[in-house]
N, C-alpha and C positions, 0 to 999 in steps of 0.2 A: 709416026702417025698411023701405019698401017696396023701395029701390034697394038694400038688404040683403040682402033677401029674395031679389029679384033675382038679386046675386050668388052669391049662395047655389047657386039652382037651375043657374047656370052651371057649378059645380063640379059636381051631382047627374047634369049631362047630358054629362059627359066621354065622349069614345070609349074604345072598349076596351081600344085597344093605349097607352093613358096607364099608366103607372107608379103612377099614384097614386089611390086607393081612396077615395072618401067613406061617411065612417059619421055620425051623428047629428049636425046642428045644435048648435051654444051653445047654452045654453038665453038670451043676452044677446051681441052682438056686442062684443067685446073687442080690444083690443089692448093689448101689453106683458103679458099676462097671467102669471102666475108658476101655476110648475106641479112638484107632484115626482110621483114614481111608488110607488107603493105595491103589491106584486102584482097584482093585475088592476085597479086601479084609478089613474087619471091625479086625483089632487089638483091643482083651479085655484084657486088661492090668489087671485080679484080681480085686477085691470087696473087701466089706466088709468084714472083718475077711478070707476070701480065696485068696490064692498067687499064683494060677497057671493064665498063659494066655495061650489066643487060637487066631487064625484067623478065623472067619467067611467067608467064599468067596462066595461072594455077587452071583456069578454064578453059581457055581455046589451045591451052600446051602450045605453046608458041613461045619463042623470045624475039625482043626486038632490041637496040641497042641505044644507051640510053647517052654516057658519055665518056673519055678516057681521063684518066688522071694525069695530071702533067709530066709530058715526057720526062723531064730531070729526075721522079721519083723513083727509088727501085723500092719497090713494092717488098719488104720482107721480114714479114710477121706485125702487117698492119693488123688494125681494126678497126671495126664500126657498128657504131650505135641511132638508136632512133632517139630523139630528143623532142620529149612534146611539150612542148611553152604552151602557157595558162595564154597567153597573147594569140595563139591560133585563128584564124578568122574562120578558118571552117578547117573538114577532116580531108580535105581533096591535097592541101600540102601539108608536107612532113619535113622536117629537117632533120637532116643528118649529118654526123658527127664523126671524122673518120682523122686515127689518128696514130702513126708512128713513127716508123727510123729509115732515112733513107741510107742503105750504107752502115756506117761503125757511126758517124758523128751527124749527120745533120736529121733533126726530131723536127717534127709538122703536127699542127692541126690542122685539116679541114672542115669546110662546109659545105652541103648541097642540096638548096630548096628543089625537095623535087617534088612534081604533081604527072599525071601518068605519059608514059609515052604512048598510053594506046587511047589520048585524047588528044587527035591530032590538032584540031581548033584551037585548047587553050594554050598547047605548046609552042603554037605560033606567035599567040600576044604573047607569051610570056619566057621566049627563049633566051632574053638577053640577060633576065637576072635569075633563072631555076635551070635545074637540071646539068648543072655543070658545076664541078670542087673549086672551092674558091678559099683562100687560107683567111680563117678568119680570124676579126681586126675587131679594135675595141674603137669607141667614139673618136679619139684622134684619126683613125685607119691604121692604127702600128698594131703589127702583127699579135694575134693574143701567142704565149708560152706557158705552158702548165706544167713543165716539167727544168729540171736541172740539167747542164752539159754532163754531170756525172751520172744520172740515169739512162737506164737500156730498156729500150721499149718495145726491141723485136720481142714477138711475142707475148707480148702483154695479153691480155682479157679487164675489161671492164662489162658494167653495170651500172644503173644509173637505179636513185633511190630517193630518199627523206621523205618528209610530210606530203609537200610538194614538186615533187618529181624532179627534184632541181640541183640534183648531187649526184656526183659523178665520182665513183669507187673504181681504181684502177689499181687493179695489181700485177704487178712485172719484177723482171729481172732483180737479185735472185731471189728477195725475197721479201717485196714489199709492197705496203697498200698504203695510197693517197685519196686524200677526197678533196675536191674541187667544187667550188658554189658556180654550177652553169646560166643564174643570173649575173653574178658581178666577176666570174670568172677568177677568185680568187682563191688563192689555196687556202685549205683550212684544217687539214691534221695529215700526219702522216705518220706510219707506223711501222715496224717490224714484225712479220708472221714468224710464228713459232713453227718453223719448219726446217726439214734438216736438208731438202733438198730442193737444187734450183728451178724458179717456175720458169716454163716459157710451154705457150700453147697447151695451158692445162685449163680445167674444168672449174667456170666461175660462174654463177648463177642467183640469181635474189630468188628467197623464198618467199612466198605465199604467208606475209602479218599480218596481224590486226594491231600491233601499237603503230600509234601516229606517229608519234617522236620516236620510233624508232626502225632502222634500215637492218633486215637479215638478210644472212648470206651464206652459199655453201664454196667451199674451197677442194677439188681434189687433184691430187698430181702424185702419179704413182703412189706407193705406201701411205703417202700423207693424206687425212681428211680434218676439214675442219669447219666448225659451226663458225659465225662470223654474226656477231651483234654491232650494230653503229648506236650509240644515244645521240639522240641530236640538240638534248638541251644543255648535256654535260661538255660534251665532244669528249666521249671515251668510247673505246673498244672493247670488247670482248669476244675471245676466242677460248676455245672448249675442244678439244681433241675428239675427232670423229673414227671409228673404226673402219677400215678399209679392208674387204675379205682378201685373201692371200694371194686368188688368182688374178684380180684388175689391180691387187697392188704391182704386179708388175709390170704393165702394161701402163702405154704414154702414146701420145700421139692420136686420142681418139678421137671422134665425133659425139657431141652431146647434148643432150635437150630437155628442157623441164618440161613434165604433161604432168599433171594434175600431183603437185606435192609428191614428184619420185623424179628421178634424173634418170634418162635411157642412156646409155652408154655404147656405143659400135665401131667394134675392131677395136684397134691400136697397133703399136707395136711392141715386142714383149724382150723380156732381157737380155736372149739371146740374139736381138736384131730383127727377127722374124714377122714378117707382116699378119695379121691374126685375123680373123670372120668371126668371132665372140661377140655377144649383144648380155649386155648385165642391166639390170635393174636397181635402185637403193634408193628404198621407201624411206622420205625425210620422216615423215612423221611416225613410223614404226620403226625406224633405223634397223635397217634390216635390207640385207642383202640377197637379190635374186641370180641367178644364173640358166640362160635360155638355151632347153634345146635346139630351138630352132635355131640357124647363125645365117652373118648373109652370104649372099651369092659366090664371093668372094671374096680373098684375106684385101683387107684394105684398110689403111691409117692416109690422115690429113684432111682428112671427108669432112663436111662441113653439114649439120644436120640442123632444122628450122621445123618447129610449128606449126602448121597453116590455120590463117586466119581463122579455121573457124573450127579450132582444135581436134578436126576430125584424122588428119593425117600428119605425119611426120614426113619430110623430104631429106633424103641422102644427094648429098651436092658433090661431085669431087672427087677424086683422093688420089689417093697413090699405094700401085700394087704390091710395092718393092723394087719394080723396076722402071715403070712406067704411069704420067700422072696419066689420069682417065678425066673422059666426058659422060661420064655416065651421068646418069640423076635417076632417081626413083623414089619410089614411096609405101608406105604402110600402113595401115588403119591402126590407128591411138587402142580399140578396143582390143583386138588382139595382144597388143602387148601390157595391156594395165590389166587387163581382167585374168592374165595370167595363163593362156592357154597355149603360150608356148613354152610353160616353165619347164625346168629338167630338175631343180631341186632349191633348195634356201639352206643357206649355208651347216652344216650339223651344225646341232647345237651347243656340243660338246666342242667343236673346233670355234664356236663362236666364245665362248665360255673361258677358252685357254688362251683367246686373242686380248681379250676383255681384262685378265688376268696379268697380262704380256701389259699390258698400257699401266695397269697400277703398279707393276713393278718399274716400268720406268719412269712413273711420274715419283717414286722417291729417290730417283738419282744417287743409286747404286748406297744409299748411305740404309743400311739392310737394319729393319725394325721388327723382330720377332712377332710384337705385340700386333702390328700390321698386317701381316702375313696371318697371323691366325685369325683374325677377323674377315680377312678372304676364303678360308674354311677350302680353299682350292675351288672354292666353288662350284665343286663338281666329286659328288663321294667315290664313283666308280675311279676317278682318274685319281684321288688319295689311295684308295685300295691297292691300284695297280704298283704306285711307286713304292707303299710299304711291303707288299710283298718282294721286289724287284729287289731293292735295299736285302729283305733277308736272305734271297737266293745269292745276293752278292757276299754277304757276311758268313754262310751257312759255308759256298763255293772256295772260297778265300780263307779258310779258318780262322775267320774273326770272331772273338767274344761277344758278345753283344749288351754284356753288362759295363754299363758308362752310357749305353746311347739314349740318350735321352728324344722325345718327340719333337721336341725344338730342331733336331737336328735335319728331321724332314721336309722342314720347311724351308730352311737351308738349300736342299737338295734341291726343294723347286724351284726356289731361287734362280738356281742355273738351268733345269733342265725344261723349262716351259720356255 
């Protein structure tokens, strides 16, 4: 507690010209924390292995405590979502939706109408049915199940979506997506993501549409990116492989958050183990990748990052140093990081170009088409140059003839060396 505290103060004693603002301590050092936003108030829905939640209020920086989750549950790699039903009588309650694995085998939904804890009045009339997890039950009262005993839900991420707000997209262990009708609570498709690696606590987020009948989505976890279409008249998917720049491909375990059509990205942890202070940017709409000078205060992964209501700041919840979970929290101004004035550079675009390159060669699954390959023109004339010369210093060094080699055969070459 005391090397917490510590860290703590580290954040309190920032310079000025840092980016990033400390307001009130945890009141408990967390990480993986689950968090929604509720007008001026940041709901922590409990962490790893701890089951109490608090409200943050974004304006008087306070928290207060709201309720614990039931003792039996071990908290470990829940989540939780905001659920807004067309049925709402007004905007003062919100339900919420929280939902994982206690343990290896027993999987939970929850429920919790909550309305504020800093109205102390209505809390009173109304303590006996809000503000406390309650497993929610279908018109008999039998427990609702949305998932299989052979599903793992530690670490999941969801998103909720469709026409009307009434679809619920979870994707988890190792490597799949379900959608749920959050009126009649019934499953309605599930599917396999084209992914080579397992998810748990990676980056899931609905993008900013304008089709009706249709729900997007972005997907990132380590090396893997992906676009994620739902049709909601068909029930089909579509998935579209997204490029992922080389240095947050290696890196997991981060904090993330959508501000205006781009996902901010903070910390992780990188392949060698190492806890990392990296802040990236990846503009949906220009698919393009940022990387910021500025980084935070310190290396930290499992940090939980939110929003505020009135899209002016981002909040850092959480995390953990490498060796210690932290109570930090702080915050940043959205303008700073979208208007770009912490950038250090946007990926070359020559290393963009040879990435890009790298994906079309493995989407013909190694079954090698000349006719292909020259149509990619390498995409880039400096980096053909480079390899034809290379080829003849090799040929020239080697006393190799060169009559037989045909230009086919360079393509070849790239084949492997890109």
């Amino acid at each position: 507690m005391g090397t917490s505290a510590t860290k703590a103060q580290k954040f309190t004693d920032m310079d000025d010209a840092s980016p990033f603002q400390t307001v009130a301590s945890l009141p408990i050092p967390l990480r993986h924390a689950q968090c929604v936003v509720h007008k001026h108030e940041i709901l922590i829905c409990g962490g790893y292995n701890h089951n109490v939640c608090y409200s943050y209020h974004t304006v008087k920086n306070q928290y207060k405590r709201i309720c614990s989750y039931p003792k039996y549950l071990e908290l470990t790699g829940h989540y939780v979502v905001r659920h807004v039903t067309s049925d709402s009588k007004n905007d003062k309650e919100i339900l919420l939706l929280s939902f994982g694995q206690s343990g290896y085998e027993k999987k939970y939904i929850l429920a919790m109408r909550y309305i504020s804890v800093w109205e102390k009045d209505k809390n009173k009339k109304l303590k006996n049915k809000h503000n406390k997890w309650q497993f929610l039950t279908d018109n008999n009262d039998q427990a609702i199940t949305i998932v299989g005993n052979e599903d793992n839900f530690v670490g999941a991420r969801a998103t909720i979506g469709g026409e009307n707000k009434h679809l619920l997209f979870i994707t988890y262990y190792p490597n799949n997506i379900s959608v749920y009708n959050l009126n009649t609570w019934q499953y309605v498709k599930h599917a396999t993501l084209p992914v080579d690696s397992i998810l748990i606590s990676h980056c899931f987020v609905s993008k900013n549409h304008k089709k009706k009948k249709s729900s997007e989505m972005m997907l990132f976890n380590q090396r893997v990116g992906l676009s994620i279409e739902y049709d909601e008249d068909n029930n089909v998917f579509n998935f579209q492989k997204v490029r992922v720049c080389k240095t947050i491909g290696q890196l997991c375990f981060y904090g993330y958050v959508c501000v205006n059509n781009s996902i901010l990205f903070f910390g992780g942890k990188n392949g060698r183990g190492a806890t990392v202070n990296e802040v990236y940017q990846y503009s949906i709409s220009d698919d393009k990748w940022t990387k910021y000078e500025q980084t935070l205060p310190m290396a930290l992964r499992d940090c939980t990052v939110v929003l505020s209501d009135d899209n002016a700041f981002v909040h850092i919840i959480g995390g953990f140093d490498g060796e210690n979970k932290l109570a930090i929290h702080m915050k940043a101004d959205v303008k700073n990081w979208i208007r770009g004035e912490q950038q250090l550079m946007i990926e070359d675009q020559e290393i963009v170009d040879i990435e890009k390159i790298h994906m079309e060669l493995e989407g013909m699954n190694h079954d090698l088409d000349i006719k292909k390959l020259k149509v990619l023109q390498f995409q880039n004339c400096s980096k053909q140059k480079e390899i034809e010369k290379i080829i003849e210093y090799w040929m020239r060094s080697s006393s190799i003839n060169k009559m037989g080699w045909i230009p086919d055969f360079n393509f070849i070459v790239l084949r492997y060396i890109l």
